[in-house]
N, C-alpha and C positions, 0 to 999 in steps of 0.2 A: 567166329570173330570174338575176341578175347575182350573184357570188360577195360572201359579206360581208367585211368589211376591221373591222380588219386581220387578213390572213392569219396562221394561226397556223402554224408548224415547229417539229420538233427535229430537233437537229441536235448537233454535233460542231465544233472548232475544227480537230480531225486528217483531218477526214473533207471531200476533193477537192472532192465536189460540194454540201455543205452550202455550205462558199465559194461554187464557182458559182453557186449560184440568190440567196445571200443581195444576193452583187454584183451582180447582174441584177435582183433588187427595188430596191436602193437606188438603179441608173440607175435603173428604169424608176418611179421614186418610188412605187411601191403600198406601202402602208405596212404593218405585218407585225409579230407580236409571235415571239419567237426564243425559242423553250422547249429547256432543257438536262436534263441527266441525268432523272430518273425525273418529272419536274411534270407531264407527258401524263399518267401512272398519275393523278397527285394531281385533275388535273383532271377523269378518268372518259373521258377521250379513245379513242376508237374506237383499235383497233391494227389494224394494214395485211394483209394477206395476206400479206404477205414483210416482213421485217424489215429495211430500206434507210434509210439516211440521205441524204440530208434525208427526213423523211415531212412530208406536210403535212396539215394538218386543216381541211377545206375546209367551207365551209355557205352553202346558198344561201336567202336570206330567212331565216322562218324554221323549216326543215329542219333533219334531223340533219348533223351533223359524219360526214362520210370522211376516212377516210385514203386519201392517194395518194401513191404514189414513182415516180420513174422522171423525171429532169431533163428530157428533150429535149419528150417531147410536154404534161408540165407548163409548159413556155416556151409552146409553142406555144396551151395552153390559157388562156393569163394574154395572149396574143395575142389572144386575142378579148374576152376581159373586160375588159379595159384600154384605153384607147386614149391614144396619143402617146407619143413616145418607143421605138419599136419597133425589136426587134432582130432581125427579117426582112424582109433586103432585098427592096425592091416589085420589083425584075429577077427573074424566074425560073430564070436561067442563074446570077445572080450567089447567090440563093436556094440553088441544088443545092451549089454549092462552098462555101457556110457549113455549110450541113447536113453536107456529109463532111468537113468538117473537125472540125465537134464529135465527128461521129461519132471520128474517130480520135483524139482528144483523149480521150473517154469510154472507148473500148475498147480504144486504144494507147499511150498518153500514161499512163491509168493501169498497164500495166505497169512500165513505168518507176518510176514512183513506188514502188508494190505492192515491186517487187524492191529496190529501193534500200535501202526502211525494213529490211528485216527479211531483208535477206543480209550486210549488215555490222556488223562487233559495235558501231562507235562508235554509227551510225544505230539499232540496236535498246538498246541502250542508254538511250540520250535517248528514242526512244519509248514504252519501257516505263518511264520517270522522268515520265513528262508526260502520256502519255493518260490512265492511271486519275485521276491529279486534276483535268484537265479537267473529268471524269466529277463527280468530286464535291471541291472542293477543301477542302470540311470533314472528309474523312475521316481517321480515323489513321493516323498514320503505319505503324504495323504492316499495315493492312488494304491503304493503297495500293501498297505493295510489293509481297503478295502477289498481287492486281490488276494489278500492273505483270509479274510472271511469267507470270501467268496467260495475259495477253493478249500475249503473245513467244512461248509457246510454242505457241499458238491460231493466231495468223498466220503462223508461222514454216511450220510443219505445213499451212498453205493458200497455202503456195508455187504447187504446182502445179495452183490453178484459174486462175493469169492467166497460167499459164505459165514460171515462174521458176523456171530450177535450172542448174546446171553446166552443162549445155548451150547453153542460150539463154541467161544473162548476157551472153556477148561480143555477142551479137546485140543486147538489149535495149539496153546500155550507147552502143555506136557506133551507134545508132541516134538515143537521145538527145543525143549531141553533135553529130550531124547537124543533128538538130534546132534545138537551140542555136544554130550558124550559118547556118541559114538562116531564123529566126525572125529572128535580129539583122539581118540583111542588108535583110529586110523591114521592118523595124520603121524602117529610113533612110529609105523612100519613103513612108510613111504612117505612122500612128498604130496602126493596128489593123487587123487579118486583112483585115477587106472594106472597108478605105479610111477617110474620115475620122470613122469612126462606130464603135462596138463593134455585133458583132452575134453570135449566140449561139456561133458557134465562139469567140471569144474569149472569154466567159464558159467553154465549158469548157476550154481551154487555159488560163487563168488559175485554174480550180480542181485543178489538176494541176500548176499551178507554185508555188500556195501551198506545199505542202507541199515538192517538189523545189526551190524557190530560196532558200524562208526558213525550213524548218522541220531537214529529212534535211541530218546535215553534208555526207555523202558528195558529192551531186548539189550541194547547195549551193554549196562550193569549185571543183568543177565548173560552174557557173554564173558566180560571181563571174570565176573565172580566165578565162573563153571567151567571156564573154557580160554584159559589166554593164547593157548596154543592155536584154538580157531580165529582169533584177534589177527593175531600175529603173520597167519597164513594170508588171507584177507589183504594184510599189507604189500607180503610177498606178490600175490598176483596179479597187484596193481600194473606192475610193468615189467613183464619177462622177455622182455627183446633182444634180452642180452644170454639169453638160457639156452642154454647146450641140450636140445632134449634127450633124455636117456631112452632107455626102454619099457616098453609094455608089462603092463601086469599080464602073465602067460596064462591060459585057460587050467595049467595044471596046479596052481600056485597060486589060485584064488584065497589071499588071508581070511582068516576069523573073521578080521575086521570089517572086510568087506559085505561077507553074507550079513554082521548085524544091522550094518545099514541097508540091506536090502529089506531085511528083518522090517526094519521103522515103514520100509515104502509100502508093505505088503501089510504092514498092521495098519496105515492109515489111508495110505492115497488109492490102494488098489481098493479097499470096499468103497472110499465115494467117489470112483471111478463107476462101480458097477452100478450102483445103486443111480447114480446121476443118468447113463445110460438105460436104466429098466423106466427113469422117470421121464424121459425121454420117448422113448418108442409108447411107453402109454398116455403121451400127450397131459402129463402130469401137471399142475403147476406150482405143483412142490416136492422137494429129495425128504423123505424122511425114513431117515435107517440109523442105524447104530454102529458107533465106529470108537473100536477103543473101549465095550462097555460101555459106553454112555453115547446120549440122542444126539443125532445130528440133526441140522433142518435149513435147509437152503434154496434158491431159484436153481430149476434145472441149469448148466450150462450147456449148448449145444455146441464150444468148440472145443471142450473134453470131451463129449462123446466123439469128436473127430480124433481126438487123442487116443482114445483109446484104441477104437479103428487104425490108426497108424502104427501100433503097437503089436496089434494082433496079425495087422501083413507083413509088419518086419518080421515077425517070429514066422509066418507062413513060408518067408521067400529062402529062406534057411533051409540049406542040406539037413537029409536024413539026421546026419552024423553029429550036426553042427546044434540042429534044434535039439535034439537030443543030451546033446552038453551044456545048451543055455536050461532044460527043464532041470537036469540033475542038480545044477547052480542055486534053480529056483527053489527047487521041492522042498518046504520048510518054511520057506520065508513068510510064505502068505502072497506074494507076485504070483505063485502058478494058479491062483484062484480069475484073474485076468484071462487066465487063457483055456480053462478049462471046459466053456460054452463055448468056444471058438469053434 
């Protein structure tokens, strides 16, 4: 039984991946009704076992309404309910390097972000002036302010679940302007991460650059000055509904460009991938390792060690042939160090 439409969401304008899936419906045209601040309660809508934005309210015929979060394998599920315009490529080599790239997009990419908004006073600032009325733009003005505190000093104080503090800034920060020029450098050979097509890692790198290229001053000046080409793209994949998709970047014809950003994934997110996983299985209750040349130090998370786990059976479930072309892709970057204890 096939899911009913229009899909319903709530969601956020501040919130990375509310972007990504909205931009991801609008390519993949399924059509979707975008619920804001409290109208789920109004409606009697199911609430999710974890409280995540985007939630979606899902119903198939006519069944009750679920709620489901969690972007990656929601793509994947809207992959089979939908058909045309797909944004997993039909290569299974070219398949695995979209997937970790969303991956690091999702679990690395929002560091960045995470730390940007709410380590600098202009960026927390503007955050705490604009999220609560997102939230509800009729509110008092006395109420929104207090709102706008509220949530500064809520996210400030959850620094260190993505990892953000004195220590890891210089990490996160030359991390992201690596980024930045090597995203630009890529964006000269093609249009989009897996050639002339968007495919789900670009939806989450584009939910992670809404916030860091047009929202956060900090990252944004950083952006503009380093990178207008990643500005500019960012705009682009606001709304691709009208896009003709081309084709796949092919397993033979993987650019330069590509491996350097695979390069960036495997200097930074594959060791505090591992390291978070070692911190993990010894019941730690701290990551500390070194990433980049310099300390890193953060709260274990235990739904990156799920990550990583998902990462290591997608490489498992791969042909001889097929794994074998995704390690050749790897060997260099610092990503085959992920798979190497596997």
């Amino acid at each position: 039984m096939s899911l009913s439409t229009p899909l319903l969401l709530r969601g956020a304008p501040g919130s990375p991946y509310t972007r990504k899936m909205l931009a991801l419906l609008r390519y993949r045209q399924i059509p979707y009704g975008f619920l804001q601040g409290d109208e789920p309660d109004r409606r009697g809508l199911p609430k999710p076992k974890v409280s995540l934005l985007p939630t979606f309210y899902l119903k198939e015929g006519e069944g009750d309404y679920e709620a489901a979060v969690d972007s990656t394998p929601l793509i994947r599920r809207f992959e089979k309910e939908f058909r045309g315009r797909s944004v997993i490529p039909d290569d299974p080599v070219i398949e695995f390097l979209d997937y970790l790239l969303e991956d690091y997009a999702d679990e690395w990419l929002t560091k960045a972000m995470f730390h940007y908004r709410w380590y600098y006073k202009p960026d927390i600032d503007r955050a705490a002036a604009i999220l609560p009325r997102w939230h509800r733009l009729t509110a008092p003005e006395e109420q929104a302010l207090k709102m706008g505190d509220y949530i500064a000093e809520r996210q400030i104080s959850r620094l260190y679940v993505v990892g953000s503090n004195d220590t890891t800034a210089p990490v996160i920060e030359a991390s992201y302007k690596r980024f930045l020029d090597a995203f630009k450098a890529h964006l000269e050979t093609c249009p989009f991460l897996m050639g002339d097509r968007p495919g789900a890692s670009d939806f989450g790198v584009y939910g992670q650059l809404t916030q860091l290229t047009h929202f956060d001053p900090t990252p944004m000046e950083e952006t503009l000055n380093r990178a207008p080409r990643v500005f500019a793209w960012v705009d682009v994949m606001e709304d691709c509904s009208g896009l003709e998709p081309g084709e796949w970047m092919t397993r033979g014809a993987v650019p330069a460009t590509m491996v350097a950003l695979l390069k960036e994934v495997g200097r930074v997110y594959a060791p505090a991938l591992l390291a978070n996983a070692a911190a993990l299985t010894a019941d730690k209750e701290t990551v500390e390792t070194e990433i980049d040349g310099r300390p890193w130090v953060q709260q274990p998370f235990p739904y990156q060690g799920k990550c990583l786990q998902w990462l290591r059976e997608k490489r498992a479930t791969l042909t001889p042939a097929d794994r074998k072309a995704v390690d050749t892709l790897l060997d260099g970057t610092g990503c085959e160090a992920l798979f190497a204890a596997a």
